[in-house]
PyMOL commands that place a pseudoatom at each C-alpha (Angstrom):
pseudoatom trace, name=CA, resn=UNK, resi=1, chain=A, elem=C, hetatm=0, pos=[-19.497, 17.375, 7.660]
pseudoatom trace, name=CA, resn=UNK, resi=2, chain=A, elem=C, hetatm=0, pos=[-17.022, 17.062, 10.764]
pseudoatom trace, name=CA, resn=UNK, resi=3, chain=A, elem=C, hetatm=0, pos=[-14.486, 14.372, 10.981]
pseudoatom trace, name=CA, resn=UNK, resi=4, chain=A, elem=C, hetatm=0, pos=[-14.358, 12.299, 14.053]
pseudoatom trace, name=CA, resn=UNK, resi=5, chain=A, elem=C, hetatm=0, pos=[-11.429, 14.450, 14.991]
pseudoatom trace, name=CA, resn=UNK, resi=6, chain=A, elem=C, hetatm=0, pos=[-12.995, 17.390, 14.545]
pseudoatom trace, name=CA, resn=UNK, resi=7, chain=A, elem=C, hetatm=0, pos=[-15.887, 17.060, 16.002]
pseudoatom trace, name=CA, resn=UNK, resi=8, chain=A, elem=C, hetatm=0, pos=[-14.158, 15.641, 19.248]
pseudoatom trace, name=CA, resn=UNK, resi=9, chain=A, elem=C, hetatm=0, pos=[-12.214, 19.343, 19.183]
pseudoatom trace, name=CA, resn=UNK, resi=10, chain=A, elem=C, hetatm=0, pos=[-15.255, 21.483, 18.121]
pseudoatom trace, name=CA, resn=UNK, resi=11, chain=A, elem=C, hetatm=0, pos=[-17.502, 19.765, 21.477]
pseudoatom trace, name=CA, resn=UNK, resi=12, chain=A, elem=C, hetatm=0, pos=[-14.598, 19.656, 23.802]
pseudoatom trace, name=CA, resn=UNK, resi=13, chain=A, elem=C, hetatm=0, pos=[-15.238, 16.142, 24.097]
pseudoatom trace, name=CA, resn=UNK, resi=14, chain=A, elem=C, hetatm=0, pos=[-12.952, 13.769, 25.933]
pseudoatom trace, name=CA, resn=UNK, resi=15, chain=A, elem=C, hetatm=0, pos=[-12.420, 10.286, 24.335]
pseudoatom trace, name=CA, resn=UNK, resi=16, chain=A, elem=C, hetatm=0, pos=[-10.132, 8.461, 22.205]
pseudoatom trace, name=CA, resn=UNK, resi=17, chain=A, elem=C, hetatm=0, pos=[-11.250, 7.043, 18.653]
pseudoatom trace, name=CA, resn=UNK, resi=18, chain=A, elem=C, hetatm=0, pos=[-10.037, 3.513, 18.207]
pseudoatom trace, name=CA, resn=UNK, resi=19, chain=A, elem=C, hetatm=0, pos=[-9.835, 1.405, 14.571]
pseudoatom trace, name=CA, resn=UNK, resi=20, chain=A, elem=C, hetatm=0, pos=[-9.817, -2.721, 15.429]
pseudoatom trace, name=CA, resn=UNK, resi=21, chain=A, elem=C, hetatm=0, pos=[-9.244, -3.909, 12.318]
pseudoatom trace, name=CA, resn=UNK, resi=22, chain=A, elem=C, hetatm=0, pos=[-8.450, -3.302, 8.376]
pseudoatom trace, name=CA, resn=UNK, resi=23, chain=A, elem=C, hetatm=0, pos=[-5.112, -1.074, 9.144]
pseudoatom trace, name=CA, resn=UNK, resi=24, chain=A, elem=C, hetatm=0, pos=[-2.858, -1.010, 6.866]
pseudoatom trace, name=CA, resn=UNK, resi=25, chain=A, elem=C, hetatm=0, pos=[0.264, 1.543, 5.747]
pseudoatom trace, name=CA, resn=UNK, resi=26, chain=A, elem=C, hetatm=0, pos=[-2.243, 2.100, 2.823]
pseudoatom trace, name=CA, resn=UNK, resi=27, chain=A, elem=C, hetatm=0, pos=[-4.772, 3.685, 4.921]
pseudoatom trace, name=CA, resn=UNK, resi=28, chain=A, elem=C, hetatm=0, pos=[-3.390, 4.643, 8.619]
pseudoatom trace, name=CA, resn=UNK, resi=29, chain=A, elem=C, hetatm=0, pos=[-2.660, 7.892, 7.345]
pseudoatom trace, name=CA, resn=UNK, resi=30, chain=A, elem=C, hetatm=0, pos=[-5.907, 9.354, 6.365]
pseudoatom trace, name=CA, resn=UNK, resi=31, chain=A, elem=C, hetatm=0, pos=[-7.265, 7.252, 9.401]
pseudoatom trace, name=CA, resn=UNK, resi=32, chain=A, elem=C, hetatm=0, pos=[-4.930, 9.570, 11.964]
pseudoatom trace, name=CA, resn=UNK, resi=33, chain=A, elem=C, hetatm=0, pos=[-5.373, 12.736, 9.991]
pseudoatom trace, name=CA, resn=UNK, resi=34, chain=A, elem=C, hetatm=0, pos=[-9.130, 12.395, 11.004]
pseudoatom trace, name=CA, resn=UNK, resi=35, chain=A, elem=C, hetatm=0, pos=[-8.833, 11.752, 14.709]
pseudoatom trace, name=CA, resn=UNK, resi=36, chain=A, elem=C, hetatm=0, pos=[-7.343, 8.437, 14.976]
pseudoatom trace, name=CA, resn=UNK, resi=37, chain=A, elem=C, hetatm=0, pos=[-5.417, 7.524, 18.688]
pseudoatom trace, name=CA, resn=UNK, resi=38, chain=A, elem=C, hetatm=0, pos=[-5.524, 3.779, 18.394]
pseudoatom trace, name=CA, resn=UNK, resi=39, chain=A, elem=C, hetatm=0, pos=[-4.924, 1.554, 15.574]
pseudoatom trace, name=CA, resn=UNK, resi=40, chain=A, elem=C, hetatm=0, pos=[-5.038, -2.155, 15.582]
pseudoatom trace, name=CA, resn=UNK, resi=41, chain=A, elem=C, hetatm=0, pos=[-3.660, -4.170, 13.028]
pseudoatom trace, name=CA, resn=UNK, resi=42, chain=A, elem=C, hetatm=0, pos=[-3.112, -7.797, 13.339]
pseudoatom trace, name=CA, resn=UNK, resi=43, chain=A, elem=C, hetatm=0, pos=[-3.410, -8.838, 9.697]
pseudoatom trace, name=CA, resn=UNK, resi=44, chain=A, elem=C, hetatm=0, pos=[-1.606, -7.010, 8.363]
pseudoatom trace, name=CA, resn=UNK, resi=45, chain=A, elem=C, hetatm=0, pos=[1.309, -6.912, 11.162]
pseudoatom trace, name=CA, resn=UNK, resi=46, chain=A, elem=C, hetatm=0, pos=[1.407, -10.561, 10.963]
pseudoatom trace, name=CA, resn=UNK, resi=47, chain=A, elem=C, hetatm=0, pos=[0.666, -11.550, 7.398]
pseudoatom trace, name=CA, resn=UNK, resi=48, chain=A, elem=C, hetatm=0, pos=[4.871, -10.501, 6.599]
pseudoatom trace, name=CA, resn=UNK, resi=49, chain=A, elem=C, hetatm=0, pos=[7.593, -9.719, 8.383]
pseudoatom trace, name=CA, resn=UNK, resi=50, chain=A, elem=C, hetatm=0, pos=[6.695, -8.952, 11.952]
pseudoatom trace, name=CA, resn=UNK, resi=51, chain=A, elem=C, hetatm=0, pos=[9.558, -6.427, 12.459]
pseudoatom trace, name=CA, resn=UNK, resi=52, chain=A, elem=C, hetatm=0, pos=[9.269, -4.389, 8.848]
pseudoatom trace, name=CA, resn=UNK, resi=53, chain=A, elem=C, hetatm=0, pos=[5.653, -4.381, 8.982]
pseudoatom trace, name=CA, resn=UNK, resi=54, chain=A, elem=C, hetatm=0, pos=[5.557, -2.619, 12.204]
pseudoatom trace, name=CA, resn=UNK, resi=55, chain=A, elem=C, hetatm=0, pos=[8.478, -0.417, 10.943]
pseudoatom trace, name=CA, resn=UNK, resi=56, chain=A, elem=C, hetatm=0, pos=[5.911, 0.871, 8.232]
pseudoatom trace, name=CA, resn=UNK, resi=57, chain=A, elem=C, hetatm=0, pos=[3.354, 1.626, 10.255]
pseudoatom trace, name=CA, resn=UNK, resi=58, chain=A, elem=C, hetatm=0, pos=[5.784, 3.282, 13.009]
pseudoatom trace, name=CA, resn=UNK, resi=59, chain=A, elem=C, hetatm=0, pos=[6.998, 5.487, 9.794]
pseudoatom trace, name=CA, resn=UNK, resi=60, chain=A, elem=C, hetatm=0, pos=[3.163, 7.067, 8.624]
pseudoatom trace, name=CA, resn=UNK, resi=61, chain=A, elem=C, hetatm=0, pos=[3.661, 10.601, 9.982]
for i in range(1, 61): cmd.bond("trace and resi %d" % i, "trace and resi %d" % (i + 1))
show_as sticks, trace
zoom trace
């Protein structure tokens, strides 16, 4: 079975794949190695420090 990503390359389709929701540094990985471009995460930004929570996310390669 294709992943999101995949799929999107395989069709030559032409959209971006959004998460709203349940991000985390726990998952944004896996979530971006399948075809995630846009990741919201206000929990868990805000539920810590603003600044190092961010800085976690920013460092997910």
């Amino acid at each position: 079975m294709l992943n999101p990503g995949q799929l999107r390359k395989e069709k030559n389709y032409h959209y971006l794949i959004e998460a709203d929701g349940g991000i985390t540094d726990k998952n944004l990985k896996i979530l971006v190695d399948n075809g995630l471009d846009i990741a919201v995460s206000g929990s868990f930004i805000f539920n810590g420090d603003i600044r190092q929570q961010v800085q976690k996310l920013k460092e997910i390669k």
